[in-house]
N, C-alpha and C positions, 0 to 999 in steps of 0.2 A: 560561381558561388564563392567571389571573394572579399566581399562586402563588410567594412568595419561594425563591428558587435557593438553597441549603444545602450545604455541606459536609456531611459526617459522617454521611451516613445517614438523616434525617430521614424521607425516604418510602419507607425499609424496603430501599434498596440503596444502597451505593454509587456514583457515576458513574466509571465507568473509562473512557478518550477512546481507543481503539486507532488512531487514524492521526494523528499528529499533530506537525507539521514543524517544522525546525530547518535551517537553514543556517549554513556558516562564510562571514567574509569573504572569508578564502581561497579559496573555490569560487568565492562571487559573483564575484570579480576576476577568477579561471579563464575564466570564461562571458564577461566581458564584453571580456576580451582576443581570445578565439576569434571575437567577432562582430565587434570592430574589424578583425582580421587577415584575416578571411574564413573560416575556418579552421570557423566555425560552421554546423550544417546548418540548414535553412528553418526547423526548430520550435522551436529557441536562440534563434533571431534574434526568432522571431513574441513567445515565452515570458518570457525575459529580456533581450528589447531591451525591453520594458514595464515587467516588476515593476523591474529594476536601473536601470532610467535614466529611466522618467516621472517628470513633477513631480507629476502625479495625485494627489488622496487617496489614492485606496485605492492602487499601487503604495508612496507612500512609507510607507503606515501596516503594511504588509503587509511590506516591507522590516524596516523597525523591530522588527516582532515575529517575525519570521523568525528573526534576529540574536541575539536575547534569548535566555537559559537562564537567567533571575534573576526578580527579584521582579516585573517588570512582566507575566511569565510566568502567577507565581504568583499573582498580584490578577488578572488575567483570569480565570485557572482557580477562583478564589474568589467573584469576578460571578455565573458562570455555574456552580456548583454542581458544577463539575468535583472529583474525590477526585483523580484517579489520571491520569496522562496518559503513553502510549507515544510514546516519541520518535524518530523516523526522519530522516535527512538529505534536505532536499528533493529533492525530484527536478528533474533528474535525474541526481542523484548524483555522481557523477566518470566517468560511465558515456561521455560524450561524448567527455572528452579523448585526444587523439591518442598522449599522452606517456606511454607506461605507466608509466611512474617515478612524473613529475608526481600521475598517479590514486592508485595505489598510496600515495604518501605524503599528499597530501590524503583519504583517507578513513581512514587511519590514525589522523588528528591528531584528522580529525572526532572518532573512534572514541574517543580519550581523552580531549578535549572533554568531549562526551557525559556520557563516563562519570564524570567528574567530578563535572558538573553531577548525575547522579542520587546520586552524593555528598550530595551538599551538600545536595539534597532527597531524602531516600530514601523519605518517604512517599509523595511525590508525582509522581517521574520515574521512570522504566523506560524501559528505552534498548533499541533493534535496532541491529544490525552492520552498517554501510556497509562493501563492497567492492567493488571493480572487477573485473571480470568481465570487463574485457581479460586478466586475468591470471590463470585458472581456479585454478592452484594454490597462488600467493599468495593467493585468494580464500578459497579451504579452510582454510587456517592461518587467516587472518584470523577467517574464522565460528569455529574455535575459539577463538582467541584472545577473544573475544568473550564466547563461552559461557563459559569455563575462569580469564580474567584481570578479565576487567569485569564479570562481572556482567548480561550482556546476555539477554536471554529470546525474540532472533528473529531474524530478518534481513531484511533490504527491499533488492530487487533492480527499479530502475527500469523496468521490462519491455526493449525491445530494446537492445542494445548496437551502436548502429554501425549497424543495422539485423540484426543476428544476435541470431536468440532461444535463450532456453535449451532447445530441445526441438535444438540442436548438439549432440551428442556431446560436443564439446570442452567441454560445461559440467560435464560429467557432476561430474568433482572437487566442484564444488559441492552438487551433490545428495549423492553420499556424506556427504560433512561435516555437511551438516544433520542426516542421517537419524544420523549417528556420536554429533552432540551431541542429538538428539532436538527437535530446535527448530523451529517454523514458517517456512517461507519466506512474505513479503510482495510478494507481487507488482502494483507502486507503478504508475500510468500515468506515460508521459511521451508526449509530442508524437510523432506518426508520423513515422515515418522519412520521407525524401524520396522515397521510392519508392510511399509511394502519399499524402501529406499533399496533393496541388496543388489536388482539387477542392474540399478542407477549408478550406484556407488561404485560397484566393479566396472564399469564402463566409463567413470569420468562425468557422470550424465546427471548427477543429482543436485546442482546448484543451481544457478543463476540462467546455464546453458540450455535446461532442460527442465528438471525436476521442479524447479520453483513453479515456473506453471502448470505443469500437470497436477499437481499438488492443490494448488491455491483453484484453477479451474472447477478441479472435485468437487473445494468448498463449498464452491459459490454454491456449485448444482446441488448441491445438500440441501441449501439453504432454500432455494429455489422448488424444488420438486417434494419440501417438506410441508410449503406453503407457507414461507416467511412473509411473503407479499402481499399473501391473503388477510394473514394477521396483523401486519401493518403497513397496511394501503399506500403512509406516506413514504418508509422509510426508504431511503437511498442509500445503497452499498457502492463504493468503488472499487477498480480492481485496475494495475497497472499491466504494463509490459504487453498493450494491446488488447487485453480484455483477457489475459492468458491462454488468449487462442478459441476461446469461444465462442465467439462472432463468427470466424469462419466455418463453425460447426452446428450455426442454427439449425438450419434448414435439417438434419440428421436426426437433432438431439431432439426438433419438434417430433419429427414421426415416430421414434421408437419410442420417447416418452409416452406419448398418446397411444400407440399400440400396446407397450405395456401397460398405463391403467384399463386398456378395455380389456385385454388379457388378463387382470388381476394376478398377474405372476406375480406380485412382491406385495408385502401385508404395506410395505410404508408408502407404495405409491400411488396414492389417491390423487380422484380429482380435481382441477386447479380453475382458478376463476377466470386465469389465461393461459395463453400458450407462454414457453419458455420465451420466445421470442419478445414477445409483447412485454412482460416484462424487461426486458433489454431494451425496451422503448419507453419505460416508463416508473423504472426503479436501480439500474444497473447505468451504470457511469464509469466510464475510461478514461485513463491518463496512457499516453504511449512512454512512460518512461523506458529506457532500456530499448526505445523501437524508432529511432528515425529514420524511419522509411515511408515513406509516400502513397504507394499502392496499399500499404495498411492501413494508414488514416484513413485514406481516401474512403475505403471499403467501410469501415468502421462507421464512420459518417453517413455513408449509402445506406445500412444496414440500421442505425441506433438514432441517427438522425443529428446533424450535427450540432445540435445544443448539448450532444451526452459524450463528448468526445473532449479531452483538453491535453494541454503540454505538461511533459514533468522532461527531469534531467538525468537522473536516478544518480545525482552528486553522493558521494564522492565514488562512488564505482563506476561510474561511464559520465565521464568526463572529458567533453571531447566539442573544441569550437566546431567544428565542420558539420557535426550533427544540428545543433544549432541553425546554424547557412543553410545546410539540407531544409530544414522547418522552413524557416523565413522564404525560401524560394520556392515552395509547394506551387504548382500549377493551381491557387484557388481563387475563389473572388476574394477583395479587400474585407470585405464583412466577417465572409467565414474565417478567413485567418485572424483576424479580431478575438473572432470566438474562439479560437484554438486557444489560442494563447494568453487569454485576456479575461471577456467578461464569462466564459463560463466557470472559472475559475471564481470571478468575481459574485458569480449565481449562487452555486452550490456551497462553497467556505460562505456565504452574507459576510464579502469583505465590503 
């Protein structure tokens, strides 16, 4: 697996990077004012008291490319054989701040930022909708605005806000709007809320290595066993870093689901017009960002079917050619590697 990284298609696809971060200054200074003040909850503090303020290699290098939409961008994504990279606002977004003004107008700015930048490189950036999600129906305009004014092809929604997930009611605005512009919702980890982060955080275990998917898997299932899919048949949710581990946990999560609605132990879980499963076959879409490894695709694909399975890099925090070479030499056919890396990306964004 030592094969030169290429643009342009050389080994019969493209590489298109579906999660792939970007930060403003403006947010960083957001974030690091809320942990001076207090103002910030345990996974702020844990998250970016590190990347914004170590002197560390990897925080300042990782900072650095965070910040960037230019060429330093674009020679990285030229190293590593990247075509095509989706741009989303770090997480976790503006989702934290108190000030709904303050959010509302930082992820705006992001939002033109952004869009600019994929301006200026149109081959090679594709932008998602940063919105705040304090503010449902500011939210809604924005993912239009998004779709309709920039040029945007998704939206990334940090999973909880404040500790409120979207299987609220009061998010609902949001899912309208999606399902109105026909666009995937991304649903990004971010740090557990304080409500349940405490055994994570004393153990080292609440970020990227652990908690982000436990966290963000929840979501989904919130959303999932609330009967989001029910409500809108078309809508497709993504979710990185292998599906945050919930593919491997179908088969479990069908039975006891289905035991508990016939049990009626819980007033919110009623019954669904499919299994969990089934949905994962038919609304529920993965990026292996953060997962190059083989036996997970592989499964992943087994399991969701592989038209619902694609590449991400999770730039600039795993950054790393050899993951890359890992991908490109998966034991697959020519086609399905196609689709990994290529056209489902080219499916679901309608690039």
């Amino acid at each position: 697996m030592t094969h030169e990284l290429k643009t342009g298609g050389d080994r019969g696809y493209l590489r298109i990077a579906t999660e792939e971060a970007f930060a403003t200054r403006e947010q960083v200074d957001a974030f690091l004012r809320m942990i001076r003040d207090g103002t910030a909850d345990k996974g702020m503090v844990s998250l970016w008291g590190f990347y914004a303020q170590s002197p560390s290699e990897r925080a300042v290098q990782i900072m650095e490319r965070l910040i960037d939409l230019g060429e330093m961008r674009i020679a990285a994504m030229d190293a590593t054989g990247i075509d095509k990279a989706i741009l989303a606002l770090t997480s976790p977004g503006v989702q934290p701040l108190l000030d709904v003004a303050e959010a509302r107008g930082i992820a705006a700015r992001a939002n033109d930022h952004l869009a600019q930048a994929c301006a200026k490189y149109p081959d090679r950036f594709i932008g998602l909708t940063a919105v705040a999600p304090q503010d449902p129906e500011w939210s809604a305009a924005e993912i239009r605005r998004g779709a309709n004014e920039l040029g945007f092809k998704g939206v990334q929604i940090n999973s909880h806000t404040q500790g409120r997930y979207l299987d609220d009611p009061a998010f609902d605005p949001i899912f309208r709007a999606l399902v109105e512009a026909d666009q995937p919702l991304y649903i990004h980890p971010a740090t557990p809320p304080d409500a349940m982060i405490g055994p994570m955080l004393e153990a080292g275990l609440d970020g990227a290595v652990f908690g982000f998917g436990v966290e963000t898997g929840m979501h989904l299932l919130r959303l999932i066993t609330i009967g989001i899919f029910d409500r809108y048949p078309s809508l497709q949710i993504m979710v990185g870093h292998m599906g945050e581990a919930l593919p491997y946990w179908l088969y479990r999560l069908d039975y006891m689901h289905q035991a508990g609605v016939r049990s009626k132990r819980y007033e919110r879980m009623k019954p669904l017009n499919k299994t969990i499963a089934e949905y994962f076959r038919s609304n529920v879409l993965v990026t292996n960002s953060g997962m190059a490894w083989e036996p997970a695709v592989r499964f992943c694909q087994q399991v969701m079917g592989e038209d619902r399975v694609m590449y991400a890099m999770d730039y600039p925090y795993q950054y790393e050619a050899a993951e890359v070479r890992a991908m490109d030499s998966m034991d697959l056919p020519p086609e399905t590697l196609r689709k990994f890396f290529q056209t489902n990306a080219e499916r679901w964004f309608k690039l």
